[in-house]
Structure formats: C-alpha cells, structure tokens
RODRENTOR-520590 format. One record per residue: residue in one letter; x, y, z of N, C-alpha, C in turn. Coordinates in steps of 0.05 Angstrom, whole numbers, plus 5000, padded with zeros to 4 digits. Layout:
BEGIN
aXYZXYZXYZ ...
% end
This chain:
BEGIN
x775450964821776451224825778751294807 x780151164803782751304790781551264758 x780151054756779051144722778351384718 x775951554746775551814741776951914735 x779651944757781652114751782452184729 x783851944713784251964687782252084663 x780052044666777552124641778352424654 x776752524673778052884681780553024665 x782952834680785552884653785953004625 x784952754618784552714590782452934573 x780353054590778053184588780653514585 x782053534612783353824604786153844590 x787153594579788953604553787553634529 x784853544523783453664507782554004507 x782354094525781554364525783054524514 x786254504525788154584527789054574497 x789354314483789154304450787854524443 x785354584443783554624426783454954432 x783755104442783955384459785755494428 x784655734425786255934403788156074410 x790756064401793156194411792056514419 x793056734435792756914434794657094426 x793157314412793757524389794157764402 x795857954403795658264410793358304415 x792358444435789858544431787558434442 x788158134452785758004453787057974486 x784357804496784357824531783158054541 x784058084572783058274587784058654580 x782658774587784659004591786859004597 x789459134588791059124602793358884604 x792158704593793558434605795858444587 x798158314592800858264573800758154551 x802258284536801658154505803557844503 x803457614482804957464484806957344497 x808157154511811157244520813157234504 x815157174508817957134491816856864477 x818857014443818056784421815556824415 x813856904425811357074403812657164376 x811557094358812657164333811257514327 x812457704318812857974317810858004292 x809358194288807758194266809558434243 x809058344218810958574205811258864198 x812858994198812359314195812259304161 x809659634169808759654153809859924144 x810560004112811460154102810060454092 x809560704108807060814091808761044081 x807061114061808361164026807661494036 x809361654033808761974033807461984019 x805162234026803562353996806662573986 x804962533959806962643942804962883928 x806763143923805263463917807863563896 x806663693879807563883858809164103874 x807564073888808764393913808064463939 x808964473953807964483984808064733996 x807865014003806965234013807765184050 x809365184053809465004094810165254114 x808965114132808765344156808265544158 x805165754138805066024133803265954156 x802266224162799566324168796966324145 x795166134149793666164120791166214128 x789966494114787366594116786666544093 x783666464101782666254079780466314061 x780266594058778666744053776166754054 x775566624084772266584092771766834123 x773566914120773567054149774367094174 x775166834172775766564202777866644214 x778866574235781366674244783766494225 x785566654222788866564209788966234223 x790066104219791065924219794465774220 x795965764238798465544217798465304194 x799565214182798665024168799865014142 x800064764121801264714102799164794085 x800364854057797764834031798964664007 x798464444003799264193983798064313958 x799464303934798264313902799164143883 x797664043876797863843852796863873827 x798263873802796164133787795864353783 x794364483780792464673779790264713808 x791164533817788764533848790764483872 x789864653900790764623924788164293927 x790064133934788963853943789163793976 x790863883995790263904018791364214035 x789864244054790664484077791464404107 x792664474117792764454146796364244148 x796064004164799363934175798863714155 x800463614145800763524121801963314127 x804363194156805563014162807962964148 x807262724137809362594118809162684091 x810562774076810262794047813062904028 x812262854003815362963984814063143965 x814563263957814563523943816463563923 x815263733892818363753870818564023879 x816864113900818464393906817264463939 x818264583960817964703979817864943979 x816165113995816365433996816165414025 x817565534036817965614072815565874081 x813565854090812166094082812866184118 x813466094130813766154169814066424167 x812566574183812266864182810967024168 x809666834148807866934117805066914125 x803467064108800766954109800166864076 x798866644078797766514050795466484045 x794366694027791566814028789966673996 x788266683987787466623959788066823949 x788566863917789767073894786967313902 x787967513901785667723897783967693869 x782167783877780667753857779068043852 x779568203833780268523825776768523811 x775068603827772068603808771168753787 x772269003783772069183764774469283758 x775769173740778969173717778769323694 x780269453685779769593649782169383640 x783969253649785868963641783568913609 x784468863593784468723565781468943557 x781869133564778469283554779469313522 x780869223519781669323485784869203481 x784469013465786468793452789068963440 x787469193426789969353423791569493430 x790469623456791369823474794869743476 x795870053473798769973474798969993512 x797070073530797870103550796669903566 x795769643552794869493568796569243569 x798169123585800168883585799168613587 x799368443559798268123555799767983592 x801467993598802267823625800967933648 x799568223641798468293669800868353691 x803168453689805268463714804268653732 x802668883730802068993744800968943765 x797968733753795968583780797868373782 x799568193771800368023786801868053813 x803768263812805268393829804768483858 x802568573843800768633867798868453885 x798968213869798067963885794467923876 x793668023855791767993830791567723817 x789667563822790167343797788167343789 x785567503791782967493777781967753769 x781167743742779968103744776967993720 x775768183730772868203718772868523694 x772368423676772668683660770368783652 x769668843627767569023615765769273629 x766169293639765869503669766169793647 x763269943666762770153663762070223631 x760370013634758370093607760669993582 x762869923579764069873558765169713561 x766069453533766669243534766269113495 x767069003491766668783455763968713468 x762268803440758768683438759168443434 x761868273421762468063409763867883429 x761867823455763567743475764067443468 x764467283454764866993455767367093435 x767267253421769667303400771767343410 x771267553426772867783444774467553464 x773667303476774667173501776667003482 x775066853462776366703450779166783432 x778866973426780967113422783467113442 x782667313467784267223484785567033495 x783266773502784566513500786866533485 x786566513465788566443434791066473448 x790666863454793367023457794866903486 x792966843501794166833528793767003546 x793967093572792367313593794667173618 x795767323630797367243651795467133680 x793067383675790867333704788967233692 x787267013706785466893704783367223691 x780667253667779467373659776667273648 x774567413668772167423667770767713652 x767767813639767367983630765068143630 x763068243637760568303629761168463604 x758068463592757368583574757468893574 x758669073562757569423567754869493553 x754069563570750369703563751169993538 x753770113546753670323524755070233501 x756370103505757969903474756269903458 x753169723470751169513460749369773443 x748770043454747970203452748570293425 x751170453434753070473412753070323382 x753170033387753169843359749969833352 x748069973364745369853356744870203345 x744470463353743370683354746570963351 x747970843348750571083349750471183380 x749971533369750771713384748371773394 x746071693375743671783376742371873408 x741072103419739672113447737071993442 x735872043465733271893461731871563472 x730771563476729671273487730471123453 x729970973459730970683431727170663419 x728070583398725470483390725370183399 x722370123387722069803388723969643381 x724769723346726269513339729169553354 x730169773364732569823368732769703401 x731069723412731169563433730269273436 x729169183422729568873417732868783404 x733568913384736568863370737668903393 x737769033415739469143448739268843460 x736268803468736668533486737268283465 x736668383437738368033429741467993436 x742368233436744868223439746068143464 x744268303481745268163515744367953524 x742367853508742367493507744667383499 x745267443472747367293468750167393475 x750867603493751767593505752867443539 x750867513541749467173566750866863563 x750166853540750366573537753466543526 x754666713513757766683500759766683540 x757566753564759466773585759467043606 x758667243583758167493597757967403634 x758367603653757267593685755567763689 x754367803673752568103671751968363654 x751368583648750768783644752169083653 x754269123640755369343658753669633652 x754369803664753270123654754870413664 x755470523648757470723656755371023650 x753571073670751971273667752771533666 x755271573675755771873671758671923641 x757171683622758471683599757171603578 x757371803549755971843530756371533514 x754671373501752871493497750871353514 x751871113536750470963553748871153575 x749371383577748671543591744971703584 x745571613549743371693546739771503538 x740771263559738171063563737371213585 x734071203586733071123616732270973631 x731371013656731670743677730170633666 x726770583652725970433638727270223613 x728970353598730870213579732470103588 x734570133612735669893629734869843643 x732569783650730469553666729969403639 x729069433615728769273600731369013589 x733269193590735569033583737368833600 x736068943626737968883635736268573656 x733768603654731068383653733068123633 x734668183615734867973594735867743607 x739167913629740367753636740067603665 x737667703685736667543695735667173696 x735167093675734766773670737466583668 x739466803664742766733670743166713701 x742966863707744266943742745667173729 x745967363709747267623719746467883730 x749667963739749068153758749568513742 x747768673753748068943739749769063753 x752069053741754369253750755069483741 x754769753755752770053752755070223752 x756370373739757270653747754770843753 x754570963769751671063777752171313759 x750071373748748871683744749871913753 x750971953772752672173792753372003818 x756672143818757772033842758272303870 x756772463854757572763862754572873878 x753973023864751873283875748373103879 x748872923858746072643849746872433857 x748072353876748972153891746571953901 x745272063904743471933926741371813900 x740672023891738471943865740571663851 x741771703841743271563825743271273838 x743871333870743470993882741070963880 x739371043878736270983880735570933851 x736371003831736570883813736870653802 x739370533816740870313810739770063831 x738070083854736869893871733769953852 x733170063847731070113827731169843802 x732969893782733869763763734369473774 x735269423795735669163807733469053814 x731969173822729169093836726869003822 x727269143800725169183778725968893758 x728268813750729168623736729668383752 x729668473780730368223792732868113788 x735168263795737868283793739968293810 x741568293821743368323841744568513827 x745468713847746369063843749168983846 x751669163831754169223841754669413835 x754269613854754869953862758469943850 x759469993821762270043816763870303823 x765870103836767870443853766170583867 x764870473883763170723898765170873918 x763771093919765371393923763671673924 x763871863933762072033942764072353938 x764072483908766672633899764972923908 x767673103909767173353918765073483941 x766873623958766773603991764673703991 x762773873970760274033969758273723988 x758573623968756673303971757573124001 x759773104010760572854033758472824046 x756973094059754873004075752672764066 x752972754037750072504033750372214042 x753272254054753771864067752171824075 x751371894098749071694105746171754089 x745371854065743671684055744071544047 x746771494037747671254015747071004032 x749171124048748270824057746270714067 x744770844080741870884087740870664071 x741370804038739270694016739570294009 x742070284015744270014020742769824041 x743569944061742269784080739469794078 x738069934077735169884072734069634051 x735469694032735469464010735669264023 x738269144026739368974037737468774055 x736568974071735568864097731968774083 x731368884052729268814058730068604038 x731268534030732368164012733368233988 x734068563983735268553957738768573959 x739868363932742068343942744268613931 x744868743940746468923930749368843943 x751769033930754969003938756369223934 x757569293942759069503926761869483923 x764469553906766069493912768569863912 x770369743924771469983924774869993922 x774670263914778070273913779270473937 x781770503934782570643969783870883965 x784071023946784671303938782571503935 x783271663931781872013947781272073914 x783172013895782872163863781471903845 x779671983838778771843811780871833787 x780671863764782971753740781972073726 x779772143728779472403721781572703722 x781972553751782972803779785772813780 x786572623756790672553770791372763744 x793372893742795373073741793173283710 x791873403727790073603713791873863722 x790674093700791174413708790674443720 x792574653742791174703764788374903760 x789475113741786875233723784575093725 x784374863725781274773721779774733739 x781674703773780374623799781274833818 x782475053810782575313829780475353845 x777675353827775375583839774075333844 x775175053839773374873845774074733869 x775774733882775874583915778574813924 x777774703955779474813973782674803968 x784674953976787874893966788574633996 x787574604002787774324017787474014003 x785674073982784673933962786973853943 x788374003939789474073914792073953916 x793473763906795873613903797973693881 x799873903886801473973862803673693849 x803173663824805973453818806673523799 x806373753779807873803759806874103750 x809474263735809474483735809874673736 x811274633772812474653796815074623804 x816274783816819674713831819874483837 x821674403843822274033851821274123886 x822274253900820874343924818174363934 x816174403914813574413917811974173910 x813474063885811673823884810573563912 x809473513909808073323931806073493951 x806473733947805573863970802073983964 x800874043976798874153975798074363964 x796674553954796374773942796675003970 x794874873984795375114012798475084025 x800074834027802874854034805074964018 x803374973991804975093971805575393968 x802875493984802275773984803475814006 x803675654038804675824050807975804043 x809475594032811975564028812575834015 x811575894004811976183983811176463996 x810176464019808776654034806376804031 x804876634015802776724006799976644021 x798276834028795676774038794776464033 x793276414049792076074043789676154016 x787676394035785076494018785476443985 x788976583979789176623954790776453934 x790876173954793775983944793475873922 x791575743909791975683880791975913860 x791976193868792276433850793676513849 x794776473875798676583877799776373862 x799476063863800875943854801075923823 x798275933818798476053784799776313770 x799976583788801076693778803176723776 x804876543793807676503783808976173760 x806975993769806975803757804575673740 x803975853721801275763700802075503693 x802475423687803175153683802774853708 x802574993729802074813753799874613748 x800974353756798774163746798574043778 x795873833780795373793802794473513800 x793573383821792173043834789373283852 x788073223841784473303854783473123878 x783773163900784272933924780272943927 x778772903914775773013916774272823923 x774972603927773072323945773972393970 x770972343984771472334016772772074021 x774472244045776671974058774071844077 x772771924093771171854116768871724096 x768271764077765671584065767371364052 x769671344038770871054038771170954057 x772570964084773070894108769970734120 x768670794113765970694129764870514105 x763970484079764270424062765370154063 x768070094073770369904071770069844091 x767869934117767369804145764769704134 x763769654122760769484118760669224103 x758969144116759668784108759368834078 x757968964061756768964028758969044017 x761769114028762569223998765568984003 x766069083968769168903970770569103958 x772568953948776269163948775769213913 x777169313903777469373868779669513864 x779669503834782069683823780970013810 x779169873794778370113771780670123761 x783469973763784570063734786069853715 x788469853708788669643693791469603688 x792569323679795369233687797269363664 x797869623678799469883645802569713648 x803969663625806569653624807969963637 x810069793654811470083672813570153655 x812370443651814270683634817370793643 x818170883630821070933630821971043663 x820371283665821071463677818671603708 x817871623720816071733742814871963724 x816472123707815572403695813272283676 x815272103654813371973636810071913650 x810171723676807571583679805871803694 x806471923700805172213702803772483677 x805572373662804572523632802272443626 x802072073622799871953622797571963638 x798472063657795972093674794771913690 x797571653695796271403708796371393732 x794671233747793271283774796071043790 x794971093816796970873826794870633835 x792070653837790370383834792270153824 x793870223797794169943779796369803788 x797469933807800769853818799569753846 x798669973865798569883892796269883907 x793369793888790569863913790769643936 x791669413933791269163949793669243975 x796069293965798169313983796869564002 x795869693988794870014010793069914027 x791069734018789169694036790569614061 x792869304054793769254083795169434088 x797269554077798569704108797270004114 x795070134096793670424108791670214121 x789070134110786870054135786969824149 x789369644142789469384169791569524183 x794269564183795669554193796569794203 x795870054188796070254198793470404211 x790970374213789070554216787570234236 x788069984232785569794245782969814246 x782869964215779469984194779069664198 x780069524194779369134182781468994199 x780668794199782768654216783368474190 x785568284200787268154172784968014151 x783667844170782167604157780667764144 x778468114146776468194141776968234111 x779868404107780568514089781868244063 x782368034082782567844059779867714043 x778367634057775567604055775067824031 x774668184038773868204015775468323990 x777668223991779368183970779867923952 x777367693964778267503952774467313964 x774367153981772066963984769267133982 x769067343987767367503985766567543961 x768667663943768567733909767367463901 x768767233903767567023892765466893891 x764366953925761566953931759767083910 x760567413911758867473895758367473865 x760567413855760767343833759767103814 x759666863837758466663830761566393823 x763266573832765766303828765966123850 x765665873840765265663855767365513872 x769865603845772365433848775065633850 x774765923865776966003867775966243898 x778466393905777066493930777666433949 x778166233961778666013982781165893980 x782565884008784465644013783765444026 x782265264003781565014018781464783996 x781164523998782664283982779464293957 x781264303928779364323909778864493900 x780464823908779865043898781965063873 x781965273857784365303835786865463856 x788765383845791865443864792265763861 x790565943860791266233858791966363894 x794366323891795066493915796666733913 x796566743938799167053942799666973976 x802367023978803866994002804667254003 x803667394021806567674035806067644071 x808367814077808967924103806568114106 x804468044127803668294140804168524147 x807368424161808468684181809968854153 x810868774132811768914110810368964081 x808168844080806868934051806269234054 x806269374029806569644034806069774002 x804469933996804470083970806570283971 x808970263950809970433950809170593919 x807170603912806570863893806971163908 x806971273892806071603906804271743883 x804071953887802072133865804872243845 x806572333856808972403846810272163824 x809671813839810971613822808771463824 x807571373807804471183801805470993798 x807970873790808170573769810470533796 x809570453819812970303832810770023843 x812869823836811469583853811669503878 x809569383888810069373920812069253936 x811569303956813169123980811568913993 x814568723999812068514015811168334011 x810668223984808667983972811267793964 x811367613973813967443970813067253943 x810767083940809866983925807166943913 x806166873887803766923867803966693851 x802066593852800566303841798466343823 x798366263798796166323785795565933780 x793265863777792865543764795065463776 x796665403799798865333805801365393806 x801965503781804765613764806065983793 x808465923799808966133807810366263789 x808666573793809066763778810567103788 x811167033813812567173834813767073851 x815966983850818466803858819366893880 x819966873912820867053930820867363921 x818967443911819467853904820267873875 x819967583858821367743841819167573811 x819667763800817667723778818367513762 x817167303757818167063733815367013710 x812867193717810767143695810466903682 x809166923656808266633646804966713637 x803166663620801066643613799466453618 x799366413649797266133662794466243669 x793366573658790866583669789466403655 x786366423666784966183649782566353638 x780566333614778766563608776666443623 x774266553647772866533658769366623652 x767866453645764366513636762566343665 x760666613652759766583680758666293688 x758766173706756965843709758965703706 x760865723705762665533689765465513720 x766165333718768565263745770065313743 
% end
C-alpha cells in the first residue's frame, strides 16, 4: 500500500510539471487573469496617421445625395485619403470646419472660362469661379471652341488655369474652319473634312460635340448634318451638348430636335442653359418636359443643365427702346439712364413713381429718359423652378471667370451678367434656403456628383477617400449672392474655404489663388 501511495504522488508532481503556464485570455470565461507577479505584457505604441491637412468637424455632403454627415476629411496630396472620425492623427495644417458644410468643388458644366486665350476679359486664375466655390468648368460650349483642341489644352497647360479645365469641340468653329460663312448643307468633301476633325478632336480629349443653334454660322447645318457629325464622337463616349434651335417661340421643336440628334447617333443629350424666354412662350413647359421625360423613361439618356437667373447675357443692360413693345413694364429692369432713384426698379414701378399710367410706362419713361437702359427679366421663373426640381438637370454658369472692374458703372457698361460672380451662392440661399426648391444634399449633388456622373469623371465630385481634393466649405445659414443687376461683379458671402488638387485657394473668405487647376480629357482620371 504505501508503495501505491507514493507511485500516485509522484504521477501528480508530474502533471503539475508539465501543465502550460496560463496566459491572459486563456481558461474559462470570465475567470481571473494571472495573480500577482504575472509578468505584464508590454505597451504598445500606435503611430498617428499623419495628413497634409485635415478639414475637422464640418458637416460633409458628399455629393451623392445622402444625408449630411459629421466627420473629418484627411488630404494627402492632391487626394482626400480618408472621410469620417479620423481618431488619432497630426496634420501640417488643421481647418475647424464645426458649423460648416464640406461639399466637393462645383463643378460649372457649361463655362465660356478660357473660350479664347486672349480675351482681355477672361482671368488665367479664374477668381471669379473660384470664389464662388467653382473648381471645374467644361468649356467649348455653344457651338464654339479651338478646332485645334490638343493645341488649344496644351497651351493652357503651359500657361496654367487656376480651375481644373475640360472642353468639347464647337460644331460651328468646325463649320466655320471647313466652309466659312457659307449656308447650305456641306458637301461630301466638306463634310468628311467636318468629321475628320471631330475625330481628331475626340481623341486630343474633346467631351463631346458642342452646338450653338441659334448662332451663325453653326446655325446653318441640318439635323441630318449633325447627326452625321456628331455619330463621329459616339465610339469615344461623347456627349452632344446643344444650345437648342429656339429657346423661345420653337422651343418645343428645337427639343425634339436635339433628342432626335441624340437618338439617331446614339449619344447622350445635354439640353445647355435650358430656359424657356419670353412670357408669349412659358406655357410650353410642360411639353418640354413632357419631351424629357418621355425620353428618359424610354432609355435615352438626356440632362439638362441650368442657370438661376431670369436674363440671358443678351438681356442685361440693353435700350429700353428695343424691349418697350416687346414685354410687359413688369418685365422690364431699369439700371442705367435713369435717376439714381429709379434705378433697380421696374419699368411699371418706374412709371408709377413718376405718376404715370402702367399701360404707358416704358413710353413715359422714354420720353423723358431716351437713354434708359434696362435687364430683360424674359425667362420664366416657374419653368426654371421645376426644371431645378427634376432629377435630369444640374446647376451651370453660362458665363465666365471676368477680372472684376473698377467700378459697378464700368461692369454694367460691359454688359456682364451676375452668373460669373454668384450662380452657386444664389442657388443656396434663393432655392435651398430661401424658397425649399432642394434640400441641402439635392442641390449639392447637382452642383457637383451628378455633373461628374454625367460627365464621365471618375475621380472628382465626391467626398470620399481617392477622389481629387476639390472642395468648398461655407455656412449654409450665410452663403448668399450678393450680385445685383445694378452691381454684377461683387463676390459672395459665406464660402469660408476652396481646394483645388489640394492647394487652398480661399483661405477663411479670403482669396490667396495659385494656378493648381489641372487640364482635363475625356477618359482620363
């Protein structure tokens, strides 16, 4: 017996040897870790990410639609590399955005920006769209543009461009360099020399085919001759971007036109500045859009894009002489001419300020002030308004980044629109914030992920990790167009900061520029 004993013993001093210490973690649920004199395992050191710039605590709409968000936006580069809480990290710079929203750079789809290298009124830094929270614009629009588009970019490259710059081809340029002034359908050879050109336009980068139909001499193809040409740029992916035929009295024909031309080439349509001028016509909205959604709905892709003013570039400070017998004195916007008292005012407020009949108010007003010049208010407000309620269309400028002139009188001489100063800022505070046409996210969407959608940009548009760093930061409750018809050139309110490729180019409100746009062809990232 006691030998047993012992062999048993000896049997659980062996066990006891041989058993693996226990580790954190191991055993039952629950059970106590080590006791005292457990040796401590060592801390571990983790390394902040490290960012060029950090964007913290805005509101960031991300230009997909989605609801706003809190959240950081990291950039490294030329690229936002992360979104959302960011944790630990160091930064060579912080921006406090708390109370801000941090949206992607607008992206402006139909620009006259660089339509001409020489133009004394066109500004190499772009301060205009930057200001306004612009970092992309699409040019060659409305049928005109350099036939010599690989020349024409590369050039610019050279010079520098403050906003990122993309281009289509103009259908009446191409016209122009192949046939003059000439009317008439093109011949054979003259229309083969047409599509070699917008091949190789295509391929130098072009995004398409523009057409400015109610301008000579692009005006004088027919829909057969841009269906032919415009067939070229199909095997690219471009899109036919249309000044229609009439925006007026042929409205309707003119869109039927242009879903015509799309259809026929197998093209994606972009209805430019659509707009529906002089009050004779407002009633044809709903064909228009009629003709839109019909399309649409049966798989063709159409867009339209739009701007948020009542006057075309035609309509700003004309004789009154020339639009008396042509619209109502309701219509009629006096800004020069005129007493300092009358300006801003209406032709019918002008008439009664003076005591004159309404019936007779731009005749009273001429016969004391021949000289009265006017703003032509002749787009329907209610067909943009609905227009800018439909999923198809996005935001635009139609104009272009003018160096700001001396004086309010001066930029009025010129005849310049307030598009180029404040279309983006109007949209938010007249249809988000003042009217609740769009809600925040809608109106960012199509000022920015939308355009890019349709455009075909892969890598801008979006606040999200991997896009290019084009932002704009403002206050909701304060962004604000302060142009008037009276002052066209004032810059907005509101936009605290502007990012182009990373680089800020609007410093808390205040302008610091720089030449970081990048030149943009189509296909290309």
């Amino acid at each position: 017996m006691p030998r047993l004993i012992a062999a048993l013993l000896g049997l659980l001093i062996l066990a006891g040897c041989s058993a693996s210490p226990l580790t954190p973690g191991d055993g039952p649920a629950g059970s106590a870790p080590p006791g005292a004199g457990a040796a401590e395992p060592p801390a571990v050191e983790v390394t902040p990410a490290a960012y060029d710039l950090v964007i913290a605590g805005g509101t960031i709409v991300d230009g997909s639609g989605a609801p706003g968000f809190r959240g950081d936006v990291a950039i490294r580069g030329d690229r936002i590399v992360a979104v959302g809480d960011l944790g630990r990290f160091v930064a060579d710079r912080v921006i406090d955005a708390a109370g801000l929203v941090v949206a992607p750079g607008f992206i402006n789809p139909h620009s006259h920006t660089h339509d001409d290298l020489l133009n004394p009124f066109v500004e190499r830094d772009a301060k205009a769209s930057l200001m306004q929270g612009i970092t992309t614009e699409i040019g060659g629009v409305d049928g005109r543009s350099p036939v010599d588009v690989g020349a024409f970019l590369a050039q610019l490259a050279e010079e520098g461009t403050g906003v990122n710059y993309g281009m289509y081809l103009g259908q009446g340029s191409v016209r122009a360099h192949v046939m003059g002034w000439a009317r008439g359908p093109a011949s054979e050879a003259q229309l083969a020399e047409m599509k070699r050109l917008v091949r190789a336009g295509m391929e130098d980068g072009a995004f398409g085919l523009s057409t400015g139909l109610e301008y000579q001499p692009g005006a004088f193809a027919g829909t057969d001759e841009l269906v032919e040409l415009v067939r070229e740029i199909a095997p690219y992916g471009g899109i036919y971007a249309t000044h229609l035929r009439s925006e007026g009295e042929a409205v309707v024909e003119a869109v039927q036109e242009a879903l015509e031309i799309g259809r026929r080439a197998g093209v994606p349509v972009n209805l430019s500045h659509l707009k529906i001028v002089h009050y004779r016509n407002w009633e044809k909205e709903d064909a228009v859009v009629r003709l839109i959604e019909e399309a649409r709905a049966a798989g063709q892709r159409v867009f339209a894009d739009v701007y948020p003013y009542r006057a075309p570039d035609y309509a700003v400070n004309r004789p009154l002489a020339e639009w008396a017998a042509a619209l109502p004195p309701e219509h009629l916007l006096l800004v020069d001419g005129v007493p300092a008292e009358l300006q801003g005012l209406t032709a019918a407020e002008a008439a009664a300020a003076l005591g004159a009949a309404e019936a007779g108010a731009a005749q009273a007003i001429l016969a004391r002030y021949p000289s009265a010049r006017v703003v032509a208010l002749v787009s329907s407000e209610r067909a943009m308004h609905r227009f800018y309620a439909a999923d198809w269309s996005v935001v635009s400028t139609d104009g272009e980044a003018q160096p700001k002139l001396a004086t309010a009188e001066e930029a009025r001489r010129h005849a310049f629109h307030r598009r180029s100063y404040g279309a983006y800022p109007h949209l938010f505070e007249v249809l988000v914030r003042g009217q609740g046409l769009l809600t925040l996210e809608q109106a960012v969407r199509k000022a920015t992920g939308q355009v890019a959608d349709e455009l075909g940009l892969k890598s801008r548009g979006y606040v999200k990790p991997g896009q290019y760093a084009d932002l704009v930061v403002f206050d909701p409750e304060t962004i604000a167009d302060r142009t008037t018809w009276l002052s066209p050139q004032e810059y907005p309110e509101g936009i605290a900061y502007v990012l182009v490729n990373g680089h800020v180019v609007v410093d808390g409100g205040d302008w610091v520029g720089g030449r970081h746009g990048r030149i943009l062809r189509r296909g290309e990232d």
